[in-house]
C-alpha positions in Angstrom: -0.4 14.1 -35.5 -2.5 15.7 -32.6 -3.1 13.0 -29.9 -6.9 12.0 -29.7 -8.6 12.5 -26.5 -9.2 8.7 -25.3 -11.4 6.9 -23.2 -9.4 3.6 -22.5 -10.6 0.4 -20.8 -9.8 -2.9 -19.3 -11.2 -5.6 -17.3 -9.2 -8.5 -18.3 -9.5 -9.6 -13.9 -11.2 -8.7 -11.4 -9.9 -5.0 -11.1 -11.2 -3.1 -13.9 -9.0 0.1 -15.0 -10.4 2.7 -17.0 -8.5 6.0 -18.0 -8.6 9.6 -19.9 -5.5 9.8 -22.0 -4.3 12.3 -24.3 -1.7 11.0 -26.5 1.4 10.1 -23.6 -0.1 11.9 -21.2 -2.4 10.6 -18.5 -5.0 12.9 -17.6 -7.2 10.8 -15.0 -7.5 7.3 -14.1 -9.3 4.8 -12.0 -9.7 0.9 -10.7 -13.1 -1.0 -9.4 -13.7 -4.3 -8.0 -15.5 -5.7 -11.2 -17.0 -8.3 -8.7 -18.2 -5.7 -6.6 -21.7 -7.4 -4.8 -23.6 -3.5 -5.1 -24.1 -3.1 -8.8 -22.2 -3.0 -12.0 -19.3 -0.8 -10.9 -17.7 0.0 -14.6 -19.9 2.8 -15.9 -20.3 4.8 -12.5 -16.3 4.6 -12.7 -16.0 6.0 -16.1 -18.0 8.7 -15.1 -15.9 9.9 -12.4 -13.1 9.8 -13.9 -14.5 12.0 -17.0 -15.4 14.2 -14.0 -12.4 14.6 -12.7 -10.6 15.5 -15.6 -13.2 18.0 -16.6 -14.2 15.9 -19.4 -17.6 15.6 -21.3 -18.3 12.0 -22.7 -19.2 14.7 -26.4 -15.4 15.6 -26.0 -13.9 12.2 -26.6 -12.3 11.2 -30.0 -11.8 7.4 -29.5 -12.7 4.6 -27.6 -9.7 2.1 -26.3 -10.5 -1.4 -25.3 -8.5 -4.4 -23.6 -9.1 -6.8 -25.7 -7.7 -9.9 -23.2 -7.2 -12.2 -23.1 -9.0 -12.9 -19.1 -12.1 -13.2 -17.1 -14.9 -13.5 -19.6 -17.8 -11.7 -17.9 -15.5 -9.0 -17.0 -14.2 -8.6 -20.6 -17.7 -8.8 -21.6 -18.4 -6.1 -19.5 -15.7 -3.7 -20.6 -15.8 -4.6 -24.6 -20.2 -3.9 -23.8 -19.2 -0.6 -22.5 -16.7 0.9 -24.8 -18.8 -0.4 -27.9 -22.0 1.5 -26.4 -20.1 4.4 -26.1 -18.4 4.5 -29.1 -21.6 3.5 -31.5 -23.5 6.3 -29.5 -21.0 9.2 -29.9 -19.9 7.6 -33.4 -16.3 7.3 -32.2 -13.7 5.1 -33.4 -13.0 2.4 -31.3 -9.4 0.3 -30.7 -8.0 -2.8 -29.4 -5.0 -3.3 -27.3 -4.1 -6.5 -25.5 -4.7 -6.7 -21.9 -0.9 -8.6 -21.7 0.3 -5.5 -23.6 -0.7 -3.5 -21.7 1.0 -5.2 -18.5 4.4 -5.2 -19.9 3.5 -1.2 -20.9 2.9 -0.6 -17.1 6.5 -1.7 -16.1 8.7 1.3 -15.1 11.9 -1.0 -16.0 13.7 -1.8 -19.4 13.9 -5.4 -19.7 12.1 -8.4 -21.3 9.1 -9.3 -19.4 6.7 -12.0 -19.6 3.1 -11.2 -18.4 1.4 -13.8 -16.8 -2.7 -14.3 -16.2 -4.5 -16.9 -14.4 -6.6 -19.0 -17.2 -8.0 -21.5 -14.4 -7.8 -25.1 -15.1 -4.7 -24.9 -14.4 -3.8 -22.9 -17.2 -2.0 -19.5 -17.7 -2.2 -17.1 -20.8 1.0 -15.3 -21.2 3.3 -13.9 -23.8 6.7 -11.9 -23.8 7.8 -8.6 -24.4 10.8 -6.5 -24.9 10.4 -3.5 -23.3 13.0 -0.8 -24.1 14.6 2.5 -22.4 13.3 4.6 -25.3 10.3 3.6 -24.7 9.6 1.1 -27.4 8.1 -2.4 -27.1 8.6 -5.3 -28.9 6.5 -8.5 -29.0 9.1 -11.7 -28.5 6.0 -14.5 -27.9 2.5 -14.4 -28.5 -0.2 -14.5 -26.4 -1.1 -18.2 -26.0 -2.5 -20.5 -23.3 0.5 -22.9 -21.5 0.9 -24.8 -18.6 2.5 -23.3 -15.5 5.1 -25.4 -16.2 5.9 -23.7 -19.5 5.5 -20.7 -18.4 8.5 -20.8 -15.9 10.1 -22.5 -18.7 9.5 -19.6 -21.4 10.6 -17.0 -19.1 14.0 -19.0 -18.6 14.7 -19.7 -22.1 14.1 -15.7 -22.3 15.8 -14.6 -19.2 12.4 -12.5 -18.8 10.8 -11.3 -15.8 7.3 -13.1 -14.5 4.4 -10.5 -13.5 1.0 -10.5 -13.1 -1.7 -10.2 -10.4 -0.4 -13.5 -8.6 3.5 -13.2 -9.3 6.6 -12.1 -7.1 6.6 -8.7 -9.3 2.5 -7.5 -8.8 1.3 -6.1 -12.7 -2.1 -5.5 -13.3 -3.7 -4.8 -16.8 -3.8 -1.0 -16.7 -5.8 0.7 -19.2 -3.4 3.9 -18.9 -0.8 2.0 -20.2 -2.4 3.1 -23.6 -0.1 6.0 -23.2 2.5 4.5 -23.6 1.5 2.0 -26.3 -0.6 4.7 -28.3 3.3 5.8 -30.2 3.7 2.1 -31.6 0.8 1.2 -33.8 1.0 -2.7 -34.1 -0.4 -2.5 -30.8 -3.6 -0.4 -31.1 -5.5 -1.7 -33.5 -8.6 -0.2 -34.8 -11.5 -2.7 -34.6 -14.7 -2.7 -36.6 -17.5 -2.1 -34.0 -19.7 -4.0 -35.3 -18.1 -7.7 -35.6 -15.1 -6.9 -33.0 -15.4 -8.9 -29.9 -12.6 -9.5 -27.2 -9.9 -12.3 -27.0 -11.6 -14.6 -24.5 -8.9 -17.2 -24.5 -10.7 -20.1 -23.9 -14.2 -20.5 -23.8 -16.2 -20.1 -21.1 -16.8 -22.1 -18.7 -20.7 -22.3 -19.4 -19.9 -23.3 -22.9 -17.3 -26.2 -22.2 -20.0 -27.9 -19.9 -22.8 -27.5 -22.7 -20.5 -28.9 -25.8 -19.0 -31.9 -22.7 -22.7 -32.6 -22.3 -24.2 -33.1 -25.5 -21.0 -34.1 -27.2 -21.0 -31.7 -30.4 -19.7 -27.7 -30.2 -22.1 -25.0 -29.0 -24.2 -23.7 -32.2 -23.5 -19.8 -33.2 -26.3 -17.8 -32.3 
């Protein structure tokens, strides 16, 4: 099958990674502070790096997403961005998870256990078998735990801790598509319409509204 030209993107923390990929080859990449104080720094990002592969936004094929779970407004952000994209060039558009994708960007075989900061004391995390052929497995889903649990899951699976805050610095790399793009139970083709990231939690926003008037947060 002939790889599909790919705009990928993730902003599951506070560095947002977008990339042009071409089946397992990279062809341009970039990071922005997604907290930058000058203006939203995604789209002006995607831009360059179009530009610097010689890249027209009418010569994409697909649109990837990191689908989280992490920072809401930032995943809000990214999952605004690649849907606009995709619904104005009529493009397909896929999920990956943003923990997948940080297992994808290690350069050793191993089992690893990627690790983001859910606040509250919380972490989401889930485990991985990454393997020499270049395969992946998922051992644990992605769930929230306590950082307690955490260290505890990645003993019980003699796996290695990273993340943006660990001994071994991973960040969510939308790049790491590459890698993932050969192993289809982890880009999965979302309906554009209805698909919206994995938050996690909810936000922070909500959880003081449904505390407040003691009932959950109607749908809009």
């Amino acid at each position: 099958m002939t790889p599909l030209l790919t705009l990928s993107l993730d902003a599951a923390t506070r560095i947002g990674t977008i990339a042009l990929v071409s089946g397992p080859d990279v062809l341009a990449h970039d990071e922005v502070e997604m907290r930058a104080a000058a203006g939203e720094p995604l789209l002006p990002a995607i831009r360059r790096v179009l530009e610097s592969a010689g890249v027209t936004v009418n010569e994409l094929q697909r649109i990837a997403c990191g689908s989280g779970p992490g920072s809401f407004t930032s995943l809000r952000i990214a999952a605004s961005s690649a849907k606009g994209i995709a619904a104005a060039r009529n493009l397909p558009l896929v999920a990956v998870s943003s923990l997948a994708l940080m297992a994808a960007s290690t350069r050793e075989p191993g089992r690893y256990l990627p690790v983001l900061d859910a606040m509250r004391g919380d972490w989401f995390a889930a485990a991985y078998d990454v393997r020499a052929d270049g395969g992946m497995a998922t051992l644990v889903a992605a769930a929230l735990r306590s950082r307690d649990a955490v260290e505890e899951l990645a003993v019980s699976l003699n796996a290695r801790l990273i993340g943006p805050r660990e001994a071994q610095v991973v960040h969510p790399h939308a790049r790491a598509i590459a890698r993932l793009d050969a192993l289809a139970s982890f880009v999965i083709p979302v309906d554009l319409a209805t698909w919206e990231p994995d938050y996690g939690r909810h936000a922070e926003a909500q959880v003081r509204w449904e505390r407040t008037h003691g009932q959950p947060l109607p749908a809009s």
